[in-house]
MARMARDO-25554 format. One record per residue (C-alpha): x, y, z negated. Coordinates in steps of 0.05 Angstrom, whole numbers, plus 5000, padded with zeros to 4 digits. Each point is the difference from the previous one (the first is absolute). Last residue first. Example, Ala and Ser with C-alpha at 12.3 -4.5 7.8 and 13.67 -1.06 7.14 Angstrom:
527349794857;497349314987;
This chain:
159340675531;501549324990;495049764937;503749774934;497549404962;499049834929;503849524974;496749324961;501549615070;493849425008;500349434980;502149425040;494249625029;498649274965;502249385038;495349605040;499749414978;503749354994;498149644938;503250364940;506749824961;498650114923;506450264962;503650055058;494850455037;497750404935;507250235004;500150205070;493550414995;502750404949;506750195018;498250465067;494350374960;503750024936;506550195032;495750675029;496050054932;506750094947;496050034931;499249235006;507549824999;501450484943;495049674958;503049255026;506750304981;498750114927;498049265000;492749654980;498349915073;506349575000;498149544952;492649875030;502849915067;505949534988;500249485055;497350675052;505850414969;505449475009;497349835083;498850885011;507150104983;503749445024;497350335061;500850754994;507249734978;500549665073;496850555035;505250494985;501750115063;492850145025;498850524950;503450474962;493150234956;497249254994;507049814967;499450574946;493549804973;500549334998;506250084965;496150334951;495349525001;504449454989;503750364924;496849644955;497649245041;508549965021;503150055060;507649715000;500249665074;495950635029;505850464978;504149665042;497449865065;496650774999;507650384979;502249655062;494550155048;501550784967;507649895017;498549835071;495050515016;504750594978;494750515003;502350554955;493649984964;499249234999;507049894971;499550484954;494049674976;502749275006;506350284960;495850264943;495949375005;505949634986;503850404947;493349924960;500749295014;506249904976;502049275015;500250295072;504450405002;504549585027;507450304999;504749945063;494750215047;498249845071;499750285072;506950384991;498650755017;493250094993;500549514937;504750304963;497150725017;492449774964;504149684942;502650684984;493750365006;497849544955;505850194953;499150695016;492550124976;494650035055;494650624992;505750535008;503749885062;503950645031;502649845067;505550405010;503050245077;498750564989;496250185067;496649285012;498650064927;495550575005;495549775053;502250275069;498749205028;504449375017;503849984932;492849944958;496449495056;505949504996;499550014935;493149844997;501149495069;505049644948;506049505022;502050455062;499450634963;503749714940;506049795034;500550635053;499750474939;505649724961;500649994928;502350384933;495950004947;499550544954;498649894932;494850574960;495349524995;499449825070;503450395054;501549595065;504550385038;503149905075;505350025054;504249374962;506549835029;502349634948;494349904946;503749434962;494749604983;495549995056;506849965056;502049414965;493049664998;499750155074;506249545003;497649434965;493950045037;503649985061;504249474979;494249564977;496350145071;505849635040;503550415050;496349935068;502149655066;495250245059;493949605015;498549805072;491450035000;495749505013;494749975041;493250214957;499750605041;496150624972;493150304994;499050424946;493550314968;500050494939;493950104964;499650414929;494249654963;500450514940;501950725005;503350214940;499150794986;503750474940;498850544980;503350564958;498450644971;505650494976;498350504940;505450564989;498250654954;507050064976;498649424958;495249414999;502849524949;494249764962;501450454936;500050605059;492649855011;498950545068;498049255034;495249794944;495450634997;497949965079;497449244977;500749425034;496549565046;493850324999;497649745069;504949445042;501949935060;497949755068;500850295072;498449815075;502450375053;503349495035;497149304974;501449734929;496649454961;499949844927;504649854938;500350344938;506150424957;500950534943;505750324969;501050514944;507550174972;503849735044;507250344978;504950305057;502650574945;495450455031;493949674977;496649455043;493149945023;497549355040;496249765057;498949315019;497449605065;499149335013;498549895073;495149715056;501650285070;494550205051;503750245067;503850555037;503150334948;500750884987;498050364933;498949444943;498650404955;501649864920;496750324937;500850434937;494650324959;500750414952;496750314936;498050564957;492450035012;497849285006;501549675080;493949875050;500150585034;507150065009;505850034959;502750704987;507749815019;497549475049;506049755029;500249525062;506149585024;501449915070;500149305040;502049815065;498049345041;504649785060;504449434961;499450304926;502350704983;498550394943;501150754986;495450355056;498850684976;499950104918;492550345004;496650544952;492849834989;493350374997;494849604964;499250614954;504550695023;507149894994;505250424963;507349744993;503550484955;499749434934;503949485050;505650505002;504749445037;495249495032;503649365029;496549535041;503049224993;499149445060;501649295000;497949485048;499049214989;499449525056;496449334999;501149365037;497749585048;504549655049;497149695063;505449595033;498549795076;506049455023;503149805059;502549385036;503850225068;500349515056;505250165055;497550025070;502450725013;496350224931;494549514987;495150134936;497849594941;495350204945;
């Protein structure tokens, strides 16, 4: 597009980015075995997730509803306040007081204000008094989380170039954030994993990762204390995680360990470092192997679009190798999960044996069960 401005030509450009956005949102219950609700009647968090103008609260059943067995919950996810349709992958989880996930579960479908969807019997009243499974003190916190897909933000800027300033060059910035990772100078904030504390800065890893962001920019617990207690990621990942916030590399490759990988592509994914988990994807699809390809199948379908280089390599290996792969521990794993089986499915029997253009086949349908607004 090109405008005039006092006789001067301007070029300009229309971007359309498209991404998605993750929110995060935990309801705590203290004396969980006190809380008496009549069938179908739940007991809300209050708006706990923010994305763009939509709001979401998190639903708990303590009786179940109608549809749950005696003895059972359900748990769900609101959308409370938005102005359109958005598509998203939703999960909700229990953890113990000690921060553990002990039960999670997640789909995808469509949200509009007032609109829930959840899930019946999804544990058991019994399991969250279990002390064995580390619910103490009569604790149980429920969290969700909600990743709107197709995210749409339009720009329209000048393509005339721009004066730039002088800059110090990228390796001694690096060099110098690598400093400031190792020694902990200055540091406002704890990592504690395995016991180790970590010492880091807040304003580092909230601009690097929207999850951390989310935990210092809230009245969750470690906004307060100023720990973050990690207990599903062991330290040296962890570790690797903070080298590369900081720095924008690693020293040591992990990558001839792929058990170290995938660990690191998880964390990665979870704390939303989008770099590092595109990373972890280009290098872990250059080793793949027919025993272990579902599995990584798996695990790249569940992050998504930036790991849709593995998903990929993935789906090309396990289409050359059917038969072999079907007869893998993974493959069983891979067909007991129905949501990546849905969206995996259709993909593979397209590289194995392109069609003739048709028209495609209609996504299935979300398993959850949906809340009315009332």
């Amino acid at each position: 597009q090109k405008v005039r401005h006092h006789g001067e030509q301007i070029d300009m450009e229309a971007t359309l980015t498209v991404t998605k956005q993750t929110g995060l949102g935990r309801f705590r219950i203290d004396g969980f075995s006190g809380l008496y609700r009549k069938k179908g009647e739940p007991v809300s968090s209050g708006p706990v997730i923010e994305i763009g103008d939509a709001k979401w609260e998190i639903l708990v059943y303590p009786a179940g509803n109608e549809r749950c067995k005696d003895g059972w919950i359900r748990v769900s996810v609101r959308c409370v306040s938005g102005q359109r349709v958005v598509r998203a992958v939703y999960s909700v989880a229990v953890l113990n007081n000690a921060g553990e996930v002990k039960h999670r579960l997640e789909e995808e479908t469509t949200f509009t204000s007032g609109d829930g969807w959840g899930f019946d019997n999804f544990i058991r009243q019994e399991r969250l008094m279990d002390r064995s499974k580390g619910f103490s003190d009569d604790v149980v916190i429920f969290e969700a989380s909600v990743t709107v897909l197709g995210q749409e933000d339009f720009k329209l800027q000048s393509m005339s170039p721009e004066p730039r300033c002088a800059s110090a060059p990228s390796d001694d910035l690096s060099s110098d954030l690598r400093v400031l990772w190792d020694s902990g100078q200055h540091s406002d904030l704890s990592l504690e994993v395995d016991g180790t504390r970590l010492n880091v800065h807040s304003s580092i890893l909230s601009s690097r990762s929207q999850v951390f962001a989310r935990m210092l920019a809230s009245d969750m617990t470690e906004a307060k204390t100023r720990v973050i207690k990690i207990v599903d990621v062991n330290l040296d990942i962890i570790r690797l995680l903070c080298e590369y916030i900081y720095t924008g590399t690693l020293h040591e490759q992990p990558w001839e360990n792929l058990e170290t990988a995938g660990a690191l592509l998880q964390a990665a994914a979870k704390y939303q470092v989008n770099g590092l988990v595109r990373w972890c994807s280009d290098k872990i699809s250059t080793s793949l192997v027919v025993e272990t390809v579902a599995e990584w199948l798996v695990l790249a379908s569940q992050i998504g679009q930036q790991a849709e280089t593995l998903k990929s390599k993935c789906l090309q290996l396990a289409a050359a190798n059917l038969s072999e792969v079907q007869a893998t521990d993974g493959w069983q794993r891979f067909m007991k999960n129905p949501r990546v089986v849905s969206e995996v499915a259709p993909q593979l029997f397209q590289v194995i044996s392109p069609p003739h253009p048709k028209k495609r086949p209609r996504r299935a349908q979300a398993q959850g069960e949906r809340d009315k607004a009332g």
